[in-house]
C-alpha positions in Angstrom: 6.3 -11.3 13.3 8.2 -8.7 11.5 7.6 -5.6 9.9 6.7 -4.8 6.3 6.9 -2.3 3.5 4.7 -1.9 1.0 7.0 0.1 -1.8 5.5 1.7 -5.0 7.9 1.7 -8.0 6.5 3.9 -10.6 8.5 7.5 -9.6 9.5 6.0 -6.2 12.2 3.5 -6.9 12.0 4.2 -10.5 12.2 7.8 -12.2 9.1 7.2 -14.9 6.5 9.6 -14.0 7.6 11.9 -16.6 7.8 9.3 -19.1 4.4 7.8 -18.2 2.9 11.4 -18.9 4.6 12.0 -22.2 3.6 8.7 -23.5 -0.2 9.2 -22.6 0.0 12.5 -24.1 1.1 10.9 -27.6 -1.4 8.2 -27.1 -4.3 10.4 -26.8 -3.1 12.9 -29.9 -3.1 9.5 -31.9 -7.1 9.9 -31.1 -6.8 13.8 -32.0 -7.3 14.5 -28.5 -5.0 16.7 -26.6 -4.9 16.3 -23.3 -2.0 18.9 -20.9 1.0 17.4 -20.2 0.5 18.4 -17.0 -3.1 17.3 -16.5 -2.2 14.0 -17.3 1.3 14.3 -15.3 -1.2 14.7 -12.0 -2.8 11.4 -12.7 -0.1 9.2 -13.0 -0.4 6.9 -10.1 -3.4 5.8 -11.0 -3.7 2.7 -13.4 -4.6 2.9 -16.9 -8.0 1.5 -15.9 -8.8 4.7 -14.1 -6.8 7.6 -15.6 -8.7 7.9 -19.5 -11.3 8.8 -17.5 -9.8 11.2 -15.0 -8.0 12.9 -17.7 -10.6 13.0 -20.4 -13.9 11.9 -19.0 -16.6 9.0 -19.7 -17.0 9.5 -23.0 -13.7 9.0 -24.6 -12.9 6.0 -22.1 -16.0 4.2 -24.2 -15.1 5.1 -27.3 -11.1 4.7 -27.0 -10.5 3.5 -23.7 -8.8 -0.1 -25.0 -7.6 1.8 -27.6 -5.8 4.6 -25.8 -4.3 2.1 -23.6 -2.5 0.0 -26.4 -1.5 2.8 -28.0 0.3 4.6 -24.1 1.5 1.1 -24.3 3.2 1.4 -27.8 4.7 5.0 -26.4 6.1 3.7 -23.7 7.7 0.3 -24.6 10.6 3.0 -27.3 11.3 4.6 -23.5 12.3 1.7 -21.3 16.0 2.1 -22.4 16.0 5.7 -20.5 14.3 4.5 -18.0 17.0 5.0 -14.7 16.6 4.3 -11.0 16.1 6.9 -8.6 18.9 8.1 -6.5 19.2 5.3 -3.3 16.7 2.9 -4.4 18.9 0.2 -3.8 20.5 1.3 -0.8 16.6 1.7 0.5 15.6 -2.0 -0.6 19.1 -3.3 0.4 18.8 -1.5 4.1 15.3 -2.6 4.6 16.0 -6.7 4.2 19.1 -5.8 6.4 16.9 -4.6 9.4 15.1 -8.1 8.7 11.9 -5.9 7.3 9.9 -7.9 4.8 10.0 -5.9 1.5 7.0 -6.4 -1.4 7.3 -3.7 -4.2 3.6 -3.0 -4.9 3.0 -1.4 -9.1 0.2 -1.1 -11.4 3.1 -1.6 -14.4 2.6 -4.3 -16.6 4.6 -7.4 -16.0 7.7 -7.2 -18.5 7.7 -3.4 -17.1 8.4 -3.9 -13.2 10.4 -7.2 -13.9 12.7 -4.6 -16.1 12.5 -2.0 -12.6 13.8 -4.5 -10.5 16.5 -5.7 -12.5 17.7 -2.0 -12.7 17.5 -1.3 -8.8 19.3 -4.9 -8.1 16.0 -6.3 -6.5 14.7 -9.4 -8.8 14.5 -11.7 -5.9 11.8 -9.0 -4.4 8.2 -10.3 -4.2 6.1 -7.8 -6.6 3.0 -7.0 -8.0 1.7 -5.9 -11.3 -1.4 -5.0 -13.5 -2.1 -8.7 -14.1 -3.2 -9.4 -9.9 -6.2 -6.8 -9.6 -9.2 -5.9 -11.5 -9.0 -2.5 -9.8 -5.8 0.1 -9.4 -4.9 2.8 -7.1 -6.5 4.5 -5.7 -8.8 1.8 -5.0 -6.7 -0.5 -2.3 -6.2 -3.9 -4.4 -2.7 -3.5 -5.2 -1.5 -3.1 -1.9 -4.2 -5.6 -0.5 -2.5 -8.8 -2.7 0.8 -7.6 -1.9 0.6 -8.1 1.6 -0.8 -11.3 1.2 1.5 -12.5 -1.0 4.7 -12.2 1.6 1.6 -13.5 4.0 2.2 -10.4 6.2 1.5 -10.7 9.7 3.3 -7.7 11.4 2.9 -4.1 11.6 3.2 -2.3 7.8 3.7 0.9 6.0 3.0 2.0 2.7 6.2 4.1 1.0 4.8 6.0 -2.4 5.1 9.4 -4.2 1.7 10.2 -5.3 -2.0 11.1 -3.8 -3.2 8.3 -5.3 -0.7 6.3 -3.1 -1.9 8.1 -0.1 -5.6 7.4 -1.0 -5.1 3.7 -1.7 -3.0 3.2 1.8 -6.0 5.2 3.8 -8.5 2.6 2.0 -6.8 -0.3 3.7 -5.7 1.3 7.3 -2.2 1.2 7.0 0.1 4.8 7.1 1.2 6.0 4.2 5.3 7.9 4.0 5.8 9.8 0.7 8.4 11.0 -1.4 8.7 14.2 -3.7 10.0 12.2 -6.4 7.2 11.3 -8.7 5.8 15.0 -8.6 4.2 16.0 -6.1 4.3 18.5 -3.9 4.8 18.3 -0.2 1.4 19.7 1.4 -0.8 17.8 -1.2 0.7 14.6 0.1 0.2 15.4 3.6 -3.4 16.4 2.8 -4.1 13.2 1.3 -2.3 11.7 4.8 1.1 11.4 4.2 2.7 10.7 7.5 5.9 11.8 6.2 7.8 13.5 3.6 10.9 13.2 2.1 12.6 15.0 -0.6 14.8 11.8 -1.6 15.7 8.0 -1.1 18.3 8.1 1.4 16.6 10.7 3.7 13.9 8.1 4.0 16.2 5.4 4.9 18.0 7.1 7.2 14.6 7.1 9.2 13.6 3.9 8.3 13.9 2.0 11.9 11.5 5.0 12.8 8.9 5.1 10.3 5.1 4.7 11.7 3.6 1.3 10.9 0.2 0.0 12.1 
């Protein structure tokens, strides 16, 4: 059996946190709703199913919820281009199949978006999820859930993110959760939400990587 890790994309291998935040913000002005950059900066993580209504509440996910989402969609799509990997997240991919680790990259993105992220980190041959496998995204445990089962995992695993909502989703299946500062976040919020571990960047991480906990 061997071990495996369970990598977010969105401001983990990928810097698109602030991107993701900036888009939503335009999307919801389109509505004449202004929601704070920053506000909405704390939510990314989360999927689009979930963050409306963390950001805005009930009311305007029934009235605009589909709507909102097509339109963060149509923000986004003009920022791809600038989208740029973070700082050794192919060194950590690369150094994880080396130590014979099985590697599934675990995103809420939509389809076309992640396939883009792993042709920019050099990892298209990496089993991956997307918005199109669950009904339900972090911090609910789905995502993580039908990526282990689709590299049928059998060993030990741990769950590498950036966010709380990372944290939360990893808790909800059992598994520990190691975090980097990358997407946002600070350092004692992460460890509050049970963050084993936390790392300012990519190669720090995979410098520990034969020693991170798994369960």
């Amino acid at each position: 059996m061997t071990n495996t890790l369970v990598l977010d994309v969105d401001g983990t291998l990928v810097d698109t946190n602030y991107h993701h935040a900036v888009a939503w913000f335009r999307a919801f002005r389109r509505f004449d709703i202004t929601v704070p950059t920053w506000r909405l900066h704390r939510a990314i993580g989360m999927g689009g199913d979930k963050l409306v209504t963390a950001v805005a509440g009930e009311h305007v996910e029934r009235e605009h919820g589909d709507d909102l989402r097509t339109a963060w969609e149509a923000a986004f799509e003009p920022m791809l281009a600038e989208i740029r990997p973070l700082e050794g997240a192919h060194r950590l991919v690369a150094a994880a199949l080396e130590h014979q680790f099985t590697v599934v990259l675990a995103s809420s993105g939509k389809r076309h978006h992640v396939d883009h992220y792993l042709k920019l980190i050099d990892a298209s041959g990496v089993p991956s999820t997307s918005a199109d496998d669950v009904e339900e995204s972090k911090p609910a445990p789905d995502l993580i859930e039908v990526a282990l089962r689709r590299v049928n995992a059998t060993g030990r695993a741990v769950v590498i993110g950036d966010s709380v909502w990372d944290c939360d989703a990893a808790r909800r299946t059992g598994l520990p959760v190691v975090c980097l500062r990358t997407g946002g976040f600070g350092e004692a919020e992460l460890r509050e939400h049970g963050a084993s571990a936390v790392y300012e960047e990519l190669d720090e991480l995979r410098a520990d990587l034969t020693d991170l906990p798994m369960a």
